[in-house]
N, C-alpha and C positions, 0 to 999 in steps of 0.2 A: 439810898436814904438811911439815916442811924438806925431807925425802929426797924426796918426789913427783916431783922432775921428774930424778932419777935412777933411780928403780924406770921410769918411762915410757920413758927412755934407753936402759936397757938392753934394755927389750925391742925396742923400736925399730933398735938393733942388729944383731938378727936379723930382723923384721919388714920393716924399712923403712921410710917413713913413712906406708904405704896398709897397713895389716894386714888389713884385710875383715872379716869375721864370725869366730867364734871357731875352728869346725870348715868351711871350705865346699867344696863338690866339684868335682870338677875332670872336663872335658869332654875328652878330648885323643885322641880314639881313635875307633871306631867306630858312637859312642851316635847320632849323624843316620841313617845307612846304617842302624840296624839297625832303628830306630825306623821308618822308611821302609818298610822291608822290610814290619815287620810289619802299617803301616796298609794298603800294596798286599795286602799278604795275606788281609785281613778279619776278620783270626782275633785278635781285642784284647784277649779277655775271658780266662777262667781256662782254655782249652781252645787249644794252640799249640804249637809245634815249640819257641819261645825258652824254655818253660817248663822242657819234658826240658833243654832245652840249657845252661841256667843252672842246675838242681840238677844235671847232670852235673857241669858244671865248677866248682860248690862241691867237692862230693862229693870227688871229684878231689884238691882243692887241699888240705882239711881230711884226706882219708885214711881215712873214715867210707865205710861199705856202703850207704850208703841218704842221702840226702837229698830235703826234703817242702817244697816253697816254700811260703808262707803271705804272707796279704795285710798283715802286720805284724809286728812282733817282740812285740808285747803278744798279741794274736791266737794268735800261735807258740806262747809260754810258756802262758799259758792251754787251746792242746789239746794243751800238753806234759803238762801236770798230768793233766789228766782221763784222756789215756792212761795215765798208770800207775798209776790208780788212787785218786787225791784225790779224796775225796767232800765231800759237803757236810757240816758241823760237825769237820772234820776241821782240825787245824792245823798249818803249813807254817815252819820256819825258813827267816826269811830278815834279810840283814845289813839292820842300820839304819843303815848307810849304800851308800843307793843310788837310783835316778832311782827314781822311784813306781813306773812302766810293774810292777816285780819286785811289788811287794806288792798292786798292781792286780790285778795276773796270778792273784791266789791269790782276791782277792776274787772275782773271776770266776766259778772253780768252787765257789763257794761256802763257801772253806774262811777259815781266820782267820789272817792273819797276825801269826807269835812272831820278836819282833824278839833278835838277840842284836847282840854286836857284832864288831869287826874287830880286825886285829892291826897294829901298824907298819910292819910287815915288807910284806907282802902290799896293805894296808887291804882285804882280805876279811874272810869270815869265820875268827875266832881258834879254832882246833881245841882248844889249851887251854882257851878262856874255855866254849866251848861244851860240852864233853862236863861241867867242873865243873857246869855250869850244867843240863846235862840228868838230873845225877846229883843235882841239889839238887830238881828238880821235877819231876821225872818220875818213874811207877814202872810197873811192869811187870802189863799185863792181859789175862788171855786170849791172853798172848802177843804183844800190842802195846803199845810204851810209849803212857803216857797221863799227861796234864797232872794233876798230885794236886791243882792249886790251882782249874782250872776242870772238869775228868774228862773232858776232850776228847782223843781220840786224836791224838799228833804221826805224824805219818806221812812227811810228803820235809823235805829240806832243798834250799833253792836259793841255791846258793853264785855271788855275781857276779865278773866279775874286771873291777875296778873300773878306769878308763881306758886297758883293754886288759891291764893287768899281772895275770899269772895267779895267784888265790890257790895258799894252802900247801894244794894239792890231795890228796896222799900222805895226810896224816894226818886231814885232814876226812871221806875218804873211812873212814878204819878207826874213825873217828868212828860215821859213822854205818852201818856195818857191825853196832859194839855196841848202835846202840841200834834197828836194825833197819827205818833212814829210808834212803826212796828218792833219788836224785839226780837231778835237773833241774838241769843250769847254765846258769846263763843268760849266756851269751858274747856279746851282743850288740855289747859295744864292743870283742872282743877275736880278730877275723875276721885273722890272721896272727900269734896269738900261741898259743906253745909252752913247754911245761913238758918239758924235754927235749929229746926228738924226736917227742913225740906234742903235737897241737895241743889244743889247748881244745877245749872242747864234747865231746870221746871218753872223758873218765874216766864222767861219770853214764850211768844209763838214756839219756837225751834229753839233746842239747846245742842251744839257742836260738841265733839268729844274727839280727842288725836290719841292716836298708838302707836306714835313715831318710836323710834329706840331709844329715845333717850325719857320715854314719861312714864308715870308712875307704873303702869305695865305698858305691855309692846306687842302688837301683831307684827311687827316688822317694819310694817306701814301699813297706816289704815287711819278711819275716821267714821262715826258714828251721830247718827244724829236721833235725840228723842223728842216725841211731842206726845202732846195729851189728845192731840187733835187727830181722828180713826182719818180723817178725809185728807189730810195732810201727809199721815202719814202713806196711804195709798197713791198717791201720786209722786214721793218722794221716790219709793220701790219704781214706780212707775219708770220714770223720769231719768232712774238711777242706772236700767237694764233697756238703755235708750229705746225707751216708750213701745216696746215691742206688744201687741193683741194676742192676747194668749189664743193660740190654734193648734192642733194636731201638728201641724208640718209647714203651714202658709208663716213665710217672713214678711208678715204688716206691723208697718210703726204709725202711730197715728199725731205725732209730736215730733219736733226734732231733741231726740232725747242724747242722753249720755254714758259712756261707755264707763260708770262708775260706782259698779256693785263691786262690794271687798271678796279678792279670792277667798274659797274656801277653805286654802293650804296656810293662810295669815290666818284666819278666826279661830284654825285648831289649834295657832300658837296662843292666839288672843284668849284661848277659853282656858288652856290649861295655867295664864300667868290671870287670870280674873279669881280661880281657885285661891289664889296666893296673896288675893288684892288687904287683905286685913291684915294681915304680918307685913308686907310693903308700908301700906300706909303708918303703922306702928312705929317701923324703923325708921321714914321720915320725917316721923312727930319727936322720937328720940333725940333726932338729930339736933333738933332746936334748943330741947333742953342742954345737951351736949357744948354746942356754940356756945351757949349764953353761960355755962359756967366757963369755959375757955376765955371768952373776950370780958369776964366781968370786971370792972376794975380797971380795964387797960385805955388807952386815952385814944384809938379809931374806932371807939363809936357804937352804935346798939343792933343787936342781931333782930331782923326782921320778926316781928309775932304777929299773929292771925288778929286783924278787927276783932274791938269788942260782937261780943254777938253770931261770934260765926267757931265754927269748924275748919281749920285747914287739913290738906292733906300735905302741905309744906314739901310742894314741891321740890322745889329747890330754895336751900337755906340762901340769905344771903346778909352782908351788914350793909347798913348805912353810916357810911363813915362821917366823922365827925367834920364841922364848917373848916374847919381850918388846913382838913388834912384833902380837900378835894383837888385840889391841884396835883397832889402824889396820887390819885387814884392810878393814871396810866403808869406808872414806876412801879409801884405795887404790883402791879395786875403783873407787868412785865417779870418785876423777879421774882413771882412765884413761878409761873410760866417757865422761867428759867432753870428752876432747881427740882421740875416736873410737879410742881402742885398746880391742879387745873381748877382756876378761878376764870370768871369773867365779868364785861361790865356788863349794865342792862343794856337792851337795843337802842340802837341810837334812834333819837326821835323819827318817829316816820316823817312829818313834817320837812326836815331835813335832807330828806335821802332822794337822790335826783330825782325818780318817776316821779314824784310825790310836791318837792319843792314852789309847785307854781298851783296846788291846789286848796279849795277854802281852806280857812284854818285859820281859829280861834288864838288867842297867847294863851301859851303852855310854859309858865316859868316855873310848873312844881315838876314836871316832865323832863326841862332842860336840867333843873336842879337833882333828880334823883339820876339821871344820864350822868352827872359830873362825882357823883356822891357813893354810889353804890355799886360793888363788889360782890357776886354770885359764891358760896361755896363749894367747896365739892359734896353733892348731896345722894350719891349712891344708898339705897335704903340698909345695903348691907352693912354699911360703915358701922351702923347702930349695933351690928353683931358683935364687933371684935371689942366692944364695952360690957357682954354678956346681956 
């Protein structure tokens, strides 16, 4: 296409001419020493001092009573569910646009995932589209709304906050107030973002957190979950070091629990890059301004900004390209790819994606629109470095 090797320009602008991977982590702190620590310790596995030490200092940083390390964020949201009470045949809202891992999560506990869609504003889920849509198919049984097209009980909604930018949380919540669904959010990409002065993951029952390699910081792999709720949280622990009766030396489980407390040898990476978490987030927030002088003026379109009313941690920057040019998204995307600048598009709708395909589901045309429209940048927090 003509424009290509000004769309690659401009990112290049801010990038420089080595951009890396799309999201990659950054080492600048304590992660050797701590890592050390723990292998002189011997203590590697789900049982260790870095474990307390790194949901303290989540815990801490988010403003939550309780935080529950877990050996992933898929892992996390899956015994986030089953805590509150998602059974099996039971069906879970969640946005159809979003990484799988959320509607994995529900397959998990056996329940069904009901795709609705997102809003502009947010690209979460649209508390508008949603409540019309739970008043178009839903009715009310025994006191639990239930699906009148398949008679399965909906029961949570798990609302994401899609590249860190926190959905229209206020009203999704009084959303599902009326129709009497539980909240799980799943904040995995949005670990220093704030809807006010309260951070993500504190409006639901349960708030999800990931520490995959590529998020604002990294255990390696891992996931975290905080609640405000002491009972909740004791049964997550529980549930997490499958359901074991603390005893001197008798191996009693009194639950069929799961084998998904975070090693000890990921939370001593997780703690020495949580140290670092306010210069990360910095550099992410940089980035935006960075983008947005790059692409001002140019005719593909406006770089992502945080809702009114909120805090991002800007995860990953990304544009919305402009109506005309959605057709070149995939050419774009390809010849960056091509000349090693690592862009992507957003996930393709779950809705879409075979497991998924024959499951409830709302119309999503601002989900199919932002799938056809928008381009991920490369959002390395370090990038913000080499601008000083």
């Amino acid at each position: 296409m003509d424009n290509l090797d000004d769309f690659i320009a401009r990112i290049r602008q801010v990038t420089g001419s080595e951009t890396g991977g799309l999201h990659e982590p950054l080492f600048a702190g304590n992660e050797k020493k701590y890592l050390a620590d723990c292998v002189d310790s011997g203590f590697v596995s789900s049982v260790g001092a870095f474990v307390t030490a790194f949901e303290e200092s989540v815990r801490y940083f988010v403003g939550a009573q309780h935080a529950v390390a877990i050996v992933n964020g898929t892992a996390a949201l899956h015994l986030a569910l089953l805590a509150v009470g998602v059974r099996p045949g039971d069906e879970v809202i969640v946005p159809a646009m979003s990484f799988v891992a959320t509607a994995n999560a529900v397959s998990h506990a056996g329940a069904i995932a009901h795709f609705v869609d997102v809003d502009e504003a947010t690209w979460g889920i649209d508390p508008v589209a949603l409540r019309a849509h739970l008043a178009e198919v839903g009715q009310m049984k025994d006191g639990r709304l239930h699906n009148k097209e398949t008679g399965r009980p909906i029961t949570a909604v798990v609302p994401m906050h899609a590249l860190g930018h926190p959905v229209a949380i206020a009203p999704l919540l009084s959303v599902a107030e009326e129709f009497g669904l539980v909240v799980v959010e799943d904040a995995a990409e949005s670990l220093g973002s704030f809807v006010g002065d309260r951070h993500t993951g504190l409006f639901g029952r349960l708030g999800v957190f990931s520490f995959n390699g590529n998020k604002t910081i990294t255990t390696g792999g891992g996931g975290l979950i905080v609640t405000d709720d002491e009972a909740l949280a004791k049964k997550l622990k529980h549930l997490s070091t499958t359901a074991r009766v603390p005893h001197a030396y008798e191996f009693d489980h009194d639950a069929i629990g799961y084998n998904y407390r975070m090693p000890n040898i990921n939370a001593a990476l997780g703690l020495a890059q949580m140290e670092q978490l306010p210069g990360l987030i910095a550099g992410q927030r940089s980035l935006f301004d960075l983008y947005s002088e790059a692409f001002a003026g140019s005719p593909f379109g406006e770089v992502r900004q945080e809702p009114a009313g909120t805090t991002s941690n800007y995860w990953l920057q990304a544009i919305q390209l402009a109506e005309g040019l959605k057709d070149s998204k995939n050419e774009l995307i390809q010849g960056c790819i091509d000349v090693g600048v690592s862009v992507r598009p957003m996930w393709k709708p779950l809705n879409r994606l075979a497991p998924y395909s024959a499951h409830p589901s709302a119309d999503t045309p601002v989900t199919a629109d932002l799938y056809d429209r928008v381009v991920c940048l490369p959002s390395s927090a370090f990038l913000a470095n080499r601008h000083g």
